[in-house]
N, C-alpha and C positions, 0 to 999 in steps of 0.2 A: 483592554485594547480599544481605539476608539476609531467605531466601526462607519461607514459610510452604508445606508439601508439604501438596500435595493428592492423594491418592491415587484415582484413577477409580475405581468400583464396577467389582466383576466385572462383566464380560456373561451371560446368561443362557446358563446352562451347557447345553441342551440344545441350544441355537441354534453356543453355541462350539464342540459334539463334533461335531454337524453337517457347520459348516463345515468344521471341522479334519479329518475323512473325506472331504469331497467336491473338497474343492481340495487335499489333501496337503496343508498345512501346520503346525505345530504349538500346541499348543492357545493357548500364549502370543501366537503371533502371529495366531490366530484370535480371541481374546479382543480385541486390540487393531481389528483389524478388523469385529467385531461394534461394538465402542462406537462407531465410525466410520460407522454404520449400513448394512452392507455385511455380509449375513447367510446367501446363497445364490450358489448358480455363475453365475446369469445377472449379479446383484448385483456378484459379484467379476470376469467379464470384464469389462463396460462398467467398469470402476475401472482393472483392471490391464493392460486394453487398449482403452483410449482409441481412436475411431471417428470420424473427420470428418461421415461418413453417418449420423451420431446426433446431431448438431447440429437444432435442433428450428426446424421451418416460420417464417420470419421472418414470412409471414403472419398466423401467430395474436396476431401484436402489434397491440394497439388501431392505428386509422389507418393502417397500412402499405400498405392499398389504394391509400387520398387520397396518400400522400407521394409513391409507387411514380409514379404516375399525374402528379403534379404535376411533379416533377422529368423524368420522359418527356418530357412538353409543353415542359418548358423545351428540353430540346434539339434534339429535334425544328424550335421555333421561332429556335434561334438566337440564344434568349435570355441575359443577364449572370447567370451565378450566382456569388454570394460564400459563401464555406464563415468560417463567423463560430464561434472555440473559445475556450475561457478562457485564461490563462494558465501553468496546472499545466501537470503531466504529460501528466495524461488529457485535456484539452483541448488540448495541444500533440500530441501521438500521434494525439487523436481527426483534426483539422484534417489532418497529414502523410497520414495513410490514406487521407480523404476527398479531397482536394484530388488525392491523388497517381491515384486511381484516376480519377476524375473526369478529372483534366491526360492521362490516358492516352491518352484517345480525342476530348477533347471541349475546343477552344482556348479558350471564354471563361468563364474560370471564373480567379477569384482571390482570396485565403483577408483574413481581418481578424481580430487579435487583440487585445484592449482592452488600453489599456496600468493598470498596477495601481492605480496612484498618480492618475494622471489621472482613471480611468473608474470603476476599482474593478472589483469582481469582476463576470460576466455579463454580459447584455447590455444596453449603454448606451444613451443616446438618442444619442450622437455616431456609435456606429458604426451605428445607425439612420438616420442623417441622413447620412451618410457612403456609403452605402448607396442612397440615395434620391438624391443628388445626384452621383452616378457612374453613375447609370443599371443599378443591379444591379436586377431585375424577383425573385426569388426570393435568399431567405438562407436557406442550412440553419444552424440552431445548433445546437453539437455540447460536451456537456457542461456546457451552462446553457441557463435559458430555462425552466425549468417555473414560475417564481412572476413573471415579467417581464409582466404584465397590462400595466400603462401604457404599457412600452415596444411592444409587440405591436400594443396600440391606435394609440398612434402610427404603426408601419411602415403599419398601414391605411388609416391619413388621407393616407399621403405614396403608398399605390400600390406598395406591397414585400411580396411574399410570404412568411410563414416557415416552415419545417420543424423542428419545433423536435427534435430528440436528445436526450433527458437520461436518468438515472436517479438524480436527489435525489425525495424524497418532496415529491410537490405538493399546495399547498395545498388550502382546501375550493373555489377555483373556478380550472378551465384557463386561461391567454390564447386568444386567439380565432385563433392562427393557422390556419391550413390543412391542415396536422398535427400531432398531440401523439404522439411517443413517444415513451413512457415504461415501461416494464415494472413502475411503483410505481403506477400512475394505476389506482385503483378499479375502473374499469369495464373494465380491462385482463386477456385471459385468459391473458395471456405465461406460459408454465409457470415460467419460469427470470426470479426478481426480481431478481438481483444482479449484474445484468453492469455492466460501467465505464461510461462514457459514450462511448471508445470502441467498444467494442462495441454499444451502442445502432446507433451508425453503422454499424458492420460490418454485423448486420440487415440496415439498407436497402440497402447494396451489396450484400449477398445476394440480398435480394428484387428489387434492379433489375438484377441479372445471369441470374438465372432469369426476368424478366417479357420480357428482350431475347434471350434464348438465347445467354447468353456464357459462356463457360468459366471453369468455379467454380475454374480452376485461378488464374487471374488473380487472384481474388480472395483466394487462401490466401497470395498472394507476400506480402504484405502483415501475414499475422500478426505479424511480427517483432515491428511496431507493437503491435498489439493487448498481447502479452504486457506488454511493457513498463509501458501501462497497468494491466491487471489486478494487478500485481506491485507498481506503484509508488501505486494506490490503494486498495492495501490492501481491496480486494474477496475474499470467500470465493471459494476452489481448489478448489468444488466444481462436479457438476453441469456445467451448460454452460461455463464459464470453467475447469473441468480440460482439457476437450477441449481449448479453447482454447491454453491455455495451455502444452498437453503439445505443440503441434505447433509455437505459438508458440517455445517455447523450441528445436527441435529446427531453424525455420528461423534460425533469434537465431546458433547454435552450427553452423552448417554452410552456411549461402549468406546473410547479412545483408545487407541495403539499405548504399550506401557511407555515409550516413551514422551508423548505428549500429555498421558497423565501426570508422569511424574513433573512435567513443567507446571501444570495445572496445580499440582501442589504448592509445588516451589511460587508461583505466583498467588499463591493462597488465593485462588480464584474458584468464587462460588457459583451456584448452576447459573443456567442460562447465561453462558458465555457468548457474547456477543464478538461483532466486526471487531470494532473499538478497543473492545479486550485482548483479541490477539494483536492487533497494532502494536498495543502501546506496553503488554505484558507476556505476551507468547514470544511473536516476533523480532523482541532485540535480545532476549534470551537466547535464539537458536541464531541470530546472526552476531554475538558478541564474537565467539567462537575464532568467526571468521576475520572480523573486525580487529582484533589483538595479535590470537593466534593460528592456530591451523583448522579451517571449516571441519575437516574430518571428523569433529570432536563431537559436533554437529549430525552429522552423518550418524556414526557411530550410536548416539541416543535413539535420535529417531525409528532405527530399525532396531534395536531392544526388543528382547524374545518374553523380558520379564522384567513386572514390578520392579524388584528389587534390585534388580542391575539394572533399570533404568533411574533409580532413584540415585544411585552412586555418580552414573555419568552426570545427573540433572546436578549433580551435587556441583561434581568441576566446571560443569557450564555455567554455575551459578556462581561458582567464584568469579570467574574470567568475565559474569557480565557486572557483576560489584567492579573489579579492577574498571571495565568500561564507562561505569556508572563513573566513579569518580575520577579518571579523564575526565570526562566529557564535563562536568559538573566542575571542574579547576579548569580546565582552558576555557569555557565558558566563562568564567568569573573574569578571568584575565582578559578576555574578547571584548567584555562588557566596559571595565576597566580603561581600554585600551583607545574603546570609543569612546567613551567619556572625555578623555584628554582632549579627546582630539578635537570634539565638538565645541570646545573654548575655543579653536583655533578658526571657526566660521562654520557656515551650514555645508553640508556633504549631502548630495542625491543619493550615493553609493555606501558603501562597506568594502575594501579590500584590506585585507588586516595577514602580516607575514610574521612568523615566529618561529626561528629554526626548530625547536625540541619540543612542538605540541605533535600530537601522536597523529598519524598519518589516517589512521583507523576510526576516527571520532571524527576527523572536520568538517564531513558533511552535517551531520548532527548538530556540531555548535554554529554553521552558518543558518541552519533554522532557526536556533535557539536568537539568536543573534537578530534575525527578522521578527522573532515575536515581541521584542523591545523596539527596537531601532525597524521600523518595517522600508525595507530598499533593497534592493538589490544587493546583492553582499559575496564575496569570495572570503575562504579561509585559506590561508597558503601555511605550508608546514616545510622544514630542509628533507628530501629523502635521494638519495645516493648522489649526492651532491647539487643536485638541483632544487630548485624550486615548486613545488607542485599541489595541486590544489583543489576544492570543490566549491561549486557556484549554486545559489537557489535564489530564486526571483520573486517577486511580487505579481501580484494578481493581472495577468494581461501583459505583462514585461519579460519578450524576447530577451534572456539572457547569453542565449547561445548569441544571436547575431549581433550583440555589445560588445561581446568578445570575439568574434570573428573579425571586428574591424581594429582589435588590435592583434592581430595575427603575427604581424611585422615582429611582433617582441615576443613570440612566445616561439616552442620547439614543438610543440603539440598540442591540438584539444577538442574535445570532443563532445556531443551531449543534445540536448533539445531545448524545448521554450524555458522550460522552466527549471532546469538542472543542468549540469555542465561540471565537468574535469578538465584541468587545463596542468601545463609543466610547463618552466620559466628559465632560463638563469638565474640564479639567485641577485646577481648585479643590474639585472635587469629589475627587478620586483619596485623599487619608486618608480622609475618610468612607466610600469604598468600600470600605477595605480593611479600617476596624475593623468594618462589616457585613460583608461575604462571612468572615470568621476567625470570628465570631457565627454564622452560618449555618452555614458548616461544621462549624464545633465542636457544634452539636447533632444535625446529623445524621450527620456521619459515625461509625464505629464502630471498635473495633479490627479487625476484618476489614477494613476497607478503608487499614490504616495498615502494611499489610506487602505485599509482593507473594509473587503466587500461583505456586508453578511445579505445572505437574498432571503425578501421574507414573501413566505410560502401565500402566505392569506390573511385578511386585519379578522381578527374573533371578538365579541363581544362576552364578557365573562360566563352568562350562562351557556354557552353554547361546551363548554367544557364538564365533561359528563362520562362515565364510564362506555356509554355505547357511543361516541366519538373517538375514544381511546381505543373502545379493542377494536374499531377497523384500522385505525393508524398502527396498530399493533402488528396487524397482520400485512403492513405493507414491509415489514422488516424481511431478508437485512439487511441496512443500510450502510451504504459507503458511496465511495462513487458512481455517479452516474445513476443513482437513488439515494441523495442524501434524506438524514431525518429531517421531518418537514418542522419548518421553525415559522411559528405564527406571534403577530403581534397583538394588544391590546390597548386603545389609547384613553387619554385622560383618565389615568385610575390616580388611586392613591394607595398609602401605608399606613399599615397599622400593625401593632405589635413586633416594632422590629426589633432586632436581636443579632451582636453579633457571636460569632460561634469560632474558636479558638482563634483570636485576634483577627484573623484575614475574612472570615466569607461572612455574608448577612442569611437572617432566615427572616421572613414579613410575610404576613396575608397583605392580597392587595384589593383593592373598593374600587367600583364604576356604579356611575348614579344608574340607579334605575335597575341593578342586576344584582339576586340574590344570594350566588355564587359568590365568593370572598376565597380563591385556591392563596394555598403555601405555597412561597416562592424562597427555591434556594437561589441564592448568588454567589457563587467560590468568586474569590478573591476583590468580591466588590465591598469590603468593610469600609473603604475611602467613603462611601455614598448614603454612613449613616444617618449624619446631620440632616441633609437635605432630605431623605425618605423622612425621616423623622416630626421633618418640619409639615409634613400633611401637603408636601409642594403637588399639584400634580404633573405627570411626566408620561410618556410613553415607553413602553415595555416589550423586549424582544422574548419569544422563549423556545424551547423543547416542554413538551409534557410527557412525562413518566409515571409509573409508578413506584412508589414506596412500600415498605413493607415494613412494620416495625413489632415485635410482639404478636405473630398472626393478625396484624390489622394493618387493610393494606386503603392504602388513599392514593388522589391524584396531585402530586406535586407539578410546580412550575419549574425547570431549568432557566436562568436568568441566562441567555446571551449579551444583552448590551440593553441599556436603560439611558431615553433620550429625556431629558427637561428644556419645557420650551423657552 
């Protein structure tokens, strides 16, 4: 992909020399850590050493009295509680945590997950009714439920309690449940606004483990969970969700619940499991499920008592995300295909692409897939119960919600934020959409938003790449958002010994006068670049550094991001 570099501004150099004296480290790697706003020693322990005991008062979250209190009474009375989650990730994780910690001590409790296609996203009136007519007296909901007014009002007419869990941004008025938490909710003093909606629910298993006097050890078993969410919904890795996520991963990679071992399996995934890895190997595993067919199946894994009947479910999940896989891998091809025509027919700002019988379950996926070639704003539309309907994802700094909100006129509904968005159509309506939203776009967007951005962390000169630079960048891990892995350049080098390695990717040591460092640099999918590496041209070089490990000998590899020639 062909990237436009963004260079970070220095950090302020009195705050960098600062640092760089007080914690040892070097001014580069303090400079990287100032932009990160992490400025002073107290600053940089709570960073580089993550504290369960710095986890902040589940209390100070709006309602957490009312929930604490309400769910006590339920059990206390012997009451039916149903733990009610969406169908993602973070609504299947949220559901497995709650339900599991709940099932721990307390027999009548059993979980409801709406099916997609039937109910749709959040919560429905069936599982409300559903609910009411099973005799559940309280429903926590855990990762929907902040805009669910009607539904809410319903469960009140029928005699059903709700706890609602969320962290999407709610509207200008709450449902009336019994409690609202939420860490976006206005009048909420929660320090920390970005946690998943699993961790919304962690909270209150916090808060009702300290209100009962139970062991907050019980409660940690369970991060495995948590992480998974934070990782797979793309929530900032900062603040309360690093802690998280620092122990999460630490329980993920050294004592995992059976069923996210056995995914662990199934994704033939070796120690030191990182963000990345659940992303892009955990994560569409447990949400294929949901994606094709019924989350439950999902569910079901996750709380696995045992190895071996977690390997069996991991087995069916694994079918169901093959089936996923190869959707998404054929209407991708046809996406690609589809653009291609079209792009003989003149240049397009946009991507709006309609196809009655691509799978409803995959389209957000292929409008990625679809942006990593064609990078623009792009909708996938698919037929589902006679309509039109679809998923949006945008480019770097392109309000996609508000391209589609100014075609509103042609749509029945739609919903979403800057950079993701669901929208439903007429089907007869879909050219008219698509020659507005290309009109819209095409005035607002800019050339800034028609190249993607790679931001580079700091310029390095080759020697400075060394085992004691790496293990502090090691220790800033884990990385995702809101702490990406820090990507540094090096300029005027050259190549030598290049190589490509099954047709597509290059491997080259690279040369800078004057430095007697030469690192291995891999490049996936840069094999196009051999000629010119080859030629001795010199160029400037974007990267990640890692380590390799090959035969008990471990060295420092270059990850190649993007490679500039002047």
């Amino acid at each position: 992909m062909d990237y436009r570099w963004k260079h970070k501004d220095k950090a302020n150099s009195e705050l960098v020399e600062h640092l760089s004296n007080e914690i040892n480290v070097n001014p580069t790697l303090a400079n990287v850590l100032v932009n990160r706003g992490i400025s002073d020693f107290q600053q940089a322990k709570d960073f580089f050493r993550p504290d369960l005991d710095k986890l902040h008062d589940p209390y100070l979250m709006k309602d957490m009295d009312v929930a604490v209190q309400r769910l006590h009474q339920a059990i206390e009375k012997s009451e039916n509680i149903l733990v009610y989650g969406d169908y993602d990730v973070d609504g299947t994780t949220s559901v497995a945590l709650f339900y599991g910690f709940i099932r721990s001590f307390y027999p009548n409790v059993a979980f409801y997950i709406p099916d997609r296609y039937k109910e749709g996203y959040g919560i429905s009136e069936k599982g409300v009714r559903y609910a009411a007519e099973n005799n559940f007296s309280l429903v926590v909901s855990l990762d929907c439920g902040i805009k669910a007014l009607d539904k809410i009002d319903l469960a009140n007419e029928l005699g059903v309690d709700f706890i609602i869990c969320d962290h999407h941004t709610p509207g200008e008025t709450l449902p009336q449940a019994i409690a609202v938490l939420d860490p976006k909710r206005k009048d909420c003093p929660y320090p920390f606004k970005e946690l998943s909606g699993c961790g919304v629910g962690f909270k209150l298993i916090q808060a009702f483990s300290q209100f009962t006097g139970r062991n907050q050890n019980n409660l940690y078993a369970f991060l495995d969970l948590l992480v998974i969410s934070i990782a797979s919904d793309i929530v900032p890795i900062s603040g309360e969700n690093r802690i998280l996520a620092y122990f999460g991963l630490e329980r993920l990679n050294n004592n995992p619940r059976p069923g996210i071992k056995a995914l662990i399996l199934k994704g033939k995934l070796e120690k030191d499991i990182n963000i990345t890895d659940i992303v892009f190997k955990i994560g569409p595993r447990i949400n294929a499920s949901g994606r094709l067919e019924h989350a439950k199946a999902s569910v079901e894994l996750l709380i696995s008592k045992d190895l071996d009947e977690a390997v069996r479910r991991a087995e069916l999940v694994e079918d169901v995300n093959a089936a996923r896989k190869n959707f998404d891998e054929n209407i991708t091809r046809e996406a690609l295909e589809m653009i291609e025509a079209k792009e003989m027919d003149g240049e397009f700002r946009s991507t709006v692409l309609f196809k009655e019988d691509w799978h409803k379950g995959v389209i957000g996926i292929v409008a990625s897939r679809c942006i990593e070639k064609y990078y623009r704003p792009t909708i996938i539309l698919t037929e589902s119960n006679n309509k039109a309907t679809g998923s949006a994802r945008s480019v770097f700094d392109f309000n996609i919600y508000e391209a589609i909100e100014e075609c509103s006129d042609l749509l029945e509904q739609f919903g979403g934020h800057k950079y993701a968005a669901g929208l439903t159509l007429s089907v007869e309506n879909v050219p008219a959409f698509q020659e507005k939203f290309e009109s819209v776009v095409s005035n607002r967007v800019s050339e800034i938003h028609m190249k993607p951005i790679l931001e580079i962390d700091d310029e390095l000169i080759l020697d400075q790449i060394n085992y004691r630079f790496y293990n502090i960048l090691k220790q800033m891990t884990p990385f995702g958002p809101g702490n990406p892995e820090p990507v540094f350049c090096a300029n005027q080098v050259f190549a030598e010994n290049v190589r490509v390695l099954k047709d597509k990717h290059l491997r080259f040591d690279i040369i800078q006068d004057g430095q007697s460092t030469k690192p291995v640099c891999i490049g996936f999918g840069f094999a196009d670049y051999y000629d010119l590496l080859n030629s001795k041209m010199r160029f400037n070089i974007a990267f990640e550094i890692r380590e390799n490990t090959f035969r008990n000998t471990s060295s420092l590899q270059l990850y190649v991001k993007d490679i500039k020639f002047d």
